[in-house]
C-alpha positions as CSV (number, residue, x, y, z in Angstrom):
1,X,6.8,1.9,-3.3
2,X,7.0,1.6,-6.9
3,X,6.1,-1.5,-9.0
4,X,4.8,-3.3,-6.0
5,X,1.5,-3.7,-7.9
6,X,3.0,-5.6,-10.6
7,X,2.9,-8.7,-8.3
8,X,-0.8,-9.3,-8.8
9,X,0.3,-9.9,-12.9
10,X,0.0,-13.7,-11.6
11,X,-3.2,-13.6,-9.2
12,X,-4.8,-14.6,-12.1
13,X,-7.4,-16.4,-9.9
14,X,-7.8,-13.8,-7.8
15,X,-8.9,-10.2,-9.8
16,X,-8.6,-8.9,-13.3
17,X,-7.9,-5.2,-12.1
18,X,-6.6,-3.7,-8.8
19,X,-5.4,-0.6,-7.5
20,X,-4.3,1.2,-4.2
21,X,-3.0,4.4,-3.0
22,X,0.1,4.5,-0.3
23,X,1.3,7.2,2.2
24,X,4.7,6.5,3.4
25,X,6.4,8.5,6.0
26,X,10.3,8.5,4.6
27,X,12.3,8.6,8.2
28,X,15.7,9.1,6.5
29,X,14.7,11.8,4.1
30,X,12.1,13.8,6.8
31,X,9.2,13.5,3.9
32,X,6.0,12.0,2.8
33,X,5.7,10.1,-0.5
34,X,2.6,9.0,-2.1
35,X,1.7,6.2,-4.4
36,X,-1.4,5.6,-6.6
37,X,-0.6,2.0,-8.6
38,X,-3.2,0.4,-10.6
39,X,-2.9,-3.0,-12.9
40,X,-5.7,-4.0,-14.6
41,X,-5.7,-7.7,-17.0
42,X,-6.7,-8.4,-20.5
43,X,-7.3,-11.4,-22.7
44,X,-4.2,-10.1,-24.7
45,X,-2.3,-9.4,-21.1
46,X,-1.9,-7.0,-18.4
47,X,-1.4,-3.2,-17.8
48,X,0.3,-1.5,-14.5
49,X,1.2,2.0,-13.7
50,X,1.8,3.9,-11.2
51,X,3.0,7.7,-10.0
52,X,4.7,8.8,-7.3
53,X,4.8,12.0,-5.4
54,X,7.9,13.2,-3.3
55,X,6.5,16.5,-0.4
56,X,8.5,18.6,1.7
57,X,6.9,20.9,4.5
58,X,8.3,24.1,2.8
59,X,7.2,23.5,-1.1
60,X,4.9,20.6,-1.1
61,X,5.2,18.3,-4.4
62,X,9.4,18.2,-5.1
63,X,9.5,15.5,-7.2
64,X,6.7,13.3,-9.7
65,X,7.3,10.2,-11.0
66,X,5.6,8.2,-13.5
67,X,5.7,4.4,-14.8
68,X,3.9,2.6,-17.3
69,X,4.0,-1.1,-18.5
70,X,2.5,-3.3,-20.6
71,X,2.6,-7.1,-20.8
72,X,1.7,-8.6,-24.1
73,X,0.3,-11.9,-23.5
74,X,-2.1,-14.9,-24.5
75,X,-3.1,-18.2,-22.1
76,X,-0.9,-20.5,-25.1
77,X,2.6,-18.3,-24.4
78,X,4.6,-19.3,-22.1
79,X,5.9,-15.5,-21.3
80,X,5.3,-12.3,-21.9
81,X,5.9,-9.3,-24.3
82,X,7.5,-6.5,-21.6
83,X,7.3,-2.9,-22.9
84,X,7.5,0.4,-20.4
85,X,7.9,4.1,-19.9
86,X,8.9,6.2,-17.0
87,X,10.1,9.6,-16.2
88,X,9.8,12.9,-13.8
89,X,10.6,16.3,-12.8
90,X,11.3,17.6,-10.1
91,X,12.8,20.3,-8.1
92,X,15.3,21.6,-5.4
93,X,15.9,24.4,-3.1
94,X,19.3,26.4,-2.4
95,X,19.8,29.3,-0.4
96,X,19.6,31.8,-3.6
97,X,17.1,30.1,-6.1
98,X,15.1,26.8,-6.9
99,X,16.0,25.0,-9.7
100,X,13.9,21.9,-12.1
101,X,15.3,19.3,-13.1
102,X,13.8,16.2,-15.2
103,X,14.5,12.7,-14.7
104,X,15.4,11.2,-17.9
105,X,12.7,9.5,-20.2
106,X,13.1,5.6,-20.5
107,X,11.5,3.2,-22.7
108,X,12.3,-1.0,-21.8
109,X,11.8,-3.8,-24.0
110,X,12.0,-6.9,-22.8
111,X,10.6,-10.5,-21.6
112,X,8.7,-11.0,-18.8
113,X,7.8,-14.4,-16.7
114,X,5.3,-14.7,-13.9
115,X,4.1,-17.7,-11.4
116,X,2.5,-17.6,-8.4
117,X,-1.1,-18.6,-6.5
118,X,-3.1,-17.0,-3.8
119,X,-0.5,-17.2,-1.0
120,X,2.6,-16.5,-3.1
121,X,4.6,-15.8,-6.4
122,X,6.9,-13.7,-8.3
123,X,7.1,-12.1,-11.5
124,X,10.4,-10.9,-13.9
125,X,11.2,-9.4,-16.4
126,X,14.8,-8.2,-18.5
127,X,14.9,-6.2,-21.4
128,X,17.1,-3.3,-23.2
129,X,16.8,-0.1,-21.3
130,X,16.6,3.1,-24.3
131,X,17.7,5.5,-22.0
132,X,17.6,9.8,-23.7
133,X,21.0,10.9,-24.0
134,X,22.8,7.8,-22.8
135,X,25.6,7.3,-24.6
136,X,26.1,3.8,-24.2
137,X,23.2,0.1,-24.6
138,X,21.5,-0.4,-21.0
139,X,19.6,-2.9,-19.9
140,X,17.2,-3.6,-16.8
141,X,16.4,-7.0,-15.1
142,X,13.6,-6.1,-12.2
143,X,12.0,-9.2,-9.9
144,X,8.8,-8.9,-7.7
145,X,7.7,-11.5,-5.0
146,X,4.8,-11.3,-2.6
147,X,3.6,-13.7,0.0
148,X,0.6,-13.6,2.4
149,X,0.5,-15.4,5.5
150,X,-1.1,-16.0,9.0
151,X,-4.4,-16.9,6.8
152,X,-3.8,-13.0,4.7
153,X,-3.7,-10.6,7.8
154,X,0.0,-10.3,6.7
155,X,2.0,-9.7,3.4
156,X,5.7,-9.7,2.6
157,X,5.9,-8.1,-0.9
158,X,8.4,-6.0,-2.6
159,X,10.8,-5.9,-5.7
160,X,14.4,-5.1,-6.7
161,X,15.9,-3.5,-9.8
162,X,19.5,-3.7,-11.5
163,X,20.1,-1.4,-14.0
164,X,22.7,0.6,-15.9
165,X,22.7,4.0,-16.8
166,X,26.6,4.1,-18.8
167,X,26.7,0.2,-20.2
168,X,28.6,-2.2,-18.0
169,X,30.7,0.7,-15.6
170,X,30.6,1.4,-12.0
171,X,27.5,3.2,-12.9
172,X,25.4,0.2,-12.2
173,X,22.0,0.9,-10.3
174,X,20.7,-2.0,-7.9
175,X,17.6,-0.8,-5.7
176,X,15.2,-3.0,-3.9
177,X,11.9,-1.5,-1.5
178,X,10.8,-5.1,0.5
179,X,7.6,-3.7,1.9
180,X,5.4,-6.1,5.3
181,X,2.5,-5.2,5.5
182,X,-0.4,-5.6,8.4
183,X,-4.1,-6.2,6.7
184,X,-6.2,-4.8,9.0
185,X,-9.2,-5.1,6.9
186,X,-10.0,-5.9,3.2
187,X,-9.3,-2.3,2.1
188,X,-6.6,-0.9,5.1
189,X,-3.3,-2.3,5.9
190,X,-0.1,-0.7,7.7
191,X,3.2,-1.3,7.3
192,X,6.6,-0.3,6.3
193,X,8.8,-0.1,3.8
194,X,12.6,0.0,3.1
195,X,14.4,1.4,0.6
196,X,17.9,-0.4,0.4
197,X,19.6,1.4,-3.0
198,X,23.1,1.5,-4.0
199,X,24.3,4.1,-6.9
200,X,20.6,5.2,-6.9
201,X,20.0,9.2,-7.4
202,X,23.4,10.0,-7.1
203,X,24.0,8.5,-3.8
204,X,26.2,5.6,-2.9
205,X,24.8,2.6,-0.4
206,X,22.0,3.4,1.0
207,X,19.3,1.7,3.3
208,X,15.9,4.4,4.0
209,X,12.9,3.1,6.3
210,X,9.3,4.4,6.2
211,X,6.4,4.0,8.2
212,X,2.9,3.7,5.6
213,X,-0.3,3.6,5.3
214,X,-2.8,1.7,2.0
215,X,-5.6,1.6,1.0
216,X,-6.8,-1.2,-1.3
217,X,-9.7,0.1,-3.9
């Protein structure tokens, strides 16, 4: 769900800001996750962020998560400045207490490159990944893609992210969400998503479907 905005960083000819909000139904993990994304351009270059909230029937919110980024960037450079934050908290249930836990804060510095049109592009960025208490230099390469088809009622869109956590170790986090998406009208569309991670949240390979919902401010 997350960073799926940051594909409209090169619809330059399209919109200086967007934003949407997503439900997605997570099949695998029996809970809805929500989404609210917004990017918004600049004559000195672009801004996305987005948050995400995890629900469970019992508790209701179990998990936020939040990402900023900024893209420094003039119409004479060929790429861009990259510079982001995320983070969360969250929480779990066992049979004798709940317990909080945070996810660690992250800052990225980095390059970024973007190309695309109205029917299709990509954007990418790499960059050193200041992770709190890591003991060891990280970095992060993340890629985005989108293309619309069958004259826009339908959109293939999505990203993928490598990163470390413990320098170059079995450690290493790759996680990708390729999302399709029917537009049903300029501001609804319906579609799915799927979450293939591996080494992501403590889990080994993983691949998690959804079945979702936007709407397109």
């Amino acid at each position: 769900m997350k960073k799926l905005i940051v594909i409209f960083a090169v619809l330059v000819s399209f919109a200086a800001s967007a934003q949407n909000f997503q439900l997605h139904r997570d099949l695998d993990r029996d809970q809805f996750t929500s989404t609210f994304e917004m990017f918004k351009m600049d004559k000195w270059g672009n801004t996305f962020t987005f948050v995400d909230f995890d629900y469970d029937a019992e508790n209701g919110i179990n998990q936020g998560y939040f990402e900023i980024a900024r893209v420094l960037k003039t119409e004479k450079m060929p790429i861009g400045i990259h510079i982001e934050y995320n983070g969360g908290v969250g929480s779990f249930e066992t049979p004798d207490m709940n317990f909080g836990y945070t996810i660690n804060n992250a800052w990225i510095f980095g390059l970024n490159y973007a190309k695309g049109g109205a029917q299709s592009g990509f954007s990418a960025y790499a960059g050193y990944k200041a992770i709190k208490d890591a003991d060891e230099a990280n970095f992060q390469v993340t890629g985005t893609w989108y293309v619309n088809f069958l004259d826009g009622k339908m959109t293939f869109s999505g990203f993928a992210d490598l990163w470390t956590e413990n320098g170059l170790s079995d450690d290493t986090v790759f996680l990708t969400e390729p999302q399709i998406w029917y537009n049903a009208t300029k501001n609804l569309s319906l579609g799915s998503e799927i979450e293939i991670s591996n080494n992501f949240a403590g889990d080994d390979f993983e691949v998690r479907p959804t079945l979702a919902v936007k709407w397109n401010f």
